[in-house]
N, C-alpha and C positions, 0 to 999 in steps of 0.2 A: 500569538506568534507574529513575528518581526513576514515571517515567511517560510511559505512548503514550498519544495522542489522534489517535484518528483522524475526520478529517471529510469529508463527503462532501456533493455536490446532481448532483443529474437537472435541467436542462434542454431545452426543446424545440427545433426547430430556429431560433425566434425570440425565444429567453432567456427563455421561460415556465420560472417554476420548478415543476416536477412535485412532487420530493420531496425531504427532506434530513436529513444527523443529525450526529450529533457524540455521539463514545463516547469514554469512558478505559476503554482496552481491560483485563482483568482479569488478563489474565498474557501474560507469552512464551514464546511453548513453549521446551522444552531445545531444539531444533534454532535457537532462536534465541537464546538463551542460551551452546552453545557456539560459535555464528559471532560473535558477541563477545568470549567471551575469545578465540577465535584470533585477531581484528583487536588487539586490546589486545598478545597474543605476536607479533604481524608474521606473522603464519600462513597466515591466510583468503586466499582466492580469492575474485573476486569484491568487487565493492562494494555495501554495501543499498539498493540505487535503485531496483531491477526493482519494478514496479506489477502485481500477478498479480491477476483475480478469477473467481469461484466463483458455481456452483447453489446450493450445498448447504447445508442449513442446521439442520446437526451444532455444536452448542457447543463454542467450542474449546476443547482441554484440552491441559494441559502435553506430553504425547505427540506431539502434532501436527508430522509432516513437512511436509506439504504442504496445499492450500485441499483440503475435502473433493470438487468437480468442476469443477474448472477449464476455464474458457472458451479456447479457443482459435480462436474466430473471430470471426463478425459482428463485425468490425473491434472487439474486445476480450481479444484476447491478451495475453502479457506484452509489457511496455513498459518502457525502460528512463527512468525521471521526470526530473523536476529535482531539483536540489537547494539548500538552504541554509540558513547559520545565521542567526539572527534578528539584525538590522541586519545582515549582509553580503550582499554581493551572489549575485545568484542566480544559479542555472547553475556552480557551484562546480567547477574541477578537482578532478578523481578524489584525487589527494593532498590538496586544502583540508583544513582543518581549520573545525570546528561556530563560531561565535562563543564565547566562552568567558565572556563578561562574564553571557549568559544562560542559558546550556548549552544550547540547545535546536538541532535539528537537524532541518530536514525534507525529504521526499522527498512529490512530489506530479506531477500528470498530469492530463490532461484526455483521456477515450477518445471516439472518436464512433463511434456503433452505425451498422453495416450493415443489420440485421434486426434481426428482434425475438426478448428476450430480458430473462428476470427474473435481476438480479444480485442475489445473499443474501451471499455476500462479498468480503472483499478482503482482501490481504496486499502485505508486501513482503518481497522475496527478493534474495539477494547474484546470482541468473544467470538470464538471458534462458530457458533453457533451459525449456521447458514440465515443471512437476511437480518441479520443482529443491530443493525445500525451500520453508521459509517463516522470515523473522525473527519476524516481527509478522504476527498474523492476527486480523481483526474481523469479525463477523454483522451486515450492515446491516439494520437495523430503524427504521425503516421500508424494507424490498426495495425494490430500482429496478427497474422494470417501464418496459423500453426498447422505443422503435418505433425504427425508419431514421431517422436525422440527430439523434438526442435524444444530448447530450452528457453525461458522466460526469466530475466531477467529484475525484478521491479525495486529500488531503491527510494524511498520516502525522507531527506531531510526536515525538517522540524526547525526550523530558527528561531530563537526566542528573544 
């Protein structure tokens, strides 16, 4: 990748915006670097859609399998996003291909919290499976410190 950006906002249950950010993420870890070249070899399992996020807020470093403590409730488990390339349409079949005229590729999701709960980060992953690995993993800074009904926002570009 040329470059990830990932963006993200906290809204209330009445579209107040709480908080928000937008990072170019600084690496991908190997665990996301080889689920790429296996999709490039026809290889991979799995497609990058899955929306994973996290406690923890450990810097991520090229090592990195997985979000360092993964949420698996208050309605913010993994989630399998949307997706799409820039001018095409959204919601892409699993086979689609990126638009190509911009290279860019994204997978995004909207979570709504049950309870309350401080999210530090977010990834995306080729499988639903909790703890699955991670493609892309970002440290949200400013944290989203969620009540019951506050929505989550997570957008992931892909630049190639």
């Amino acid at each position: 990748f040329r470059d990830v950006i990932h963006r993200y906002e906290v809204r209330t249950p009445n579209g107040e915006l709480k908080v928000c950010g937008e990072h170019h993420l600084d690496l991908v870890p190997n665990s996301g670097l080889n689920w790429i070249s296996s999709q490039m070899a026809g290889n991979a399992s799995g497609r990058g859609a899955v929306i994973c996020l996290g406690t923890a807020t450990a810097t991520p470093t090229m090592g990195d399998l997985t979000l360092g403590g993964e949420i698996t409730g208050s309605g913010l488990s993994r989630t399998t996003g949307s997706t799409s390339g820039v001018g095409a349409l959204a919601n892409l079949a699993p086979s689609a291909q990126t638009n190509q005229t911009t290279g860019s590729f994204f997978v995004f999701y909207t979570h709504t919290a049950s309870g309350t709960v401080t999210v530090n980060e977010a990834g995306v992953s080729p499988s639903i499976t909790y703890n699955a690995g991670v493609i892309a993993r970002d440290l949200l800074s400013p944290s989203a410190s969620m009540a019951a009904g506050d929505t989550l926002r997570n957008e992931f570009e892909f630049i190639l």
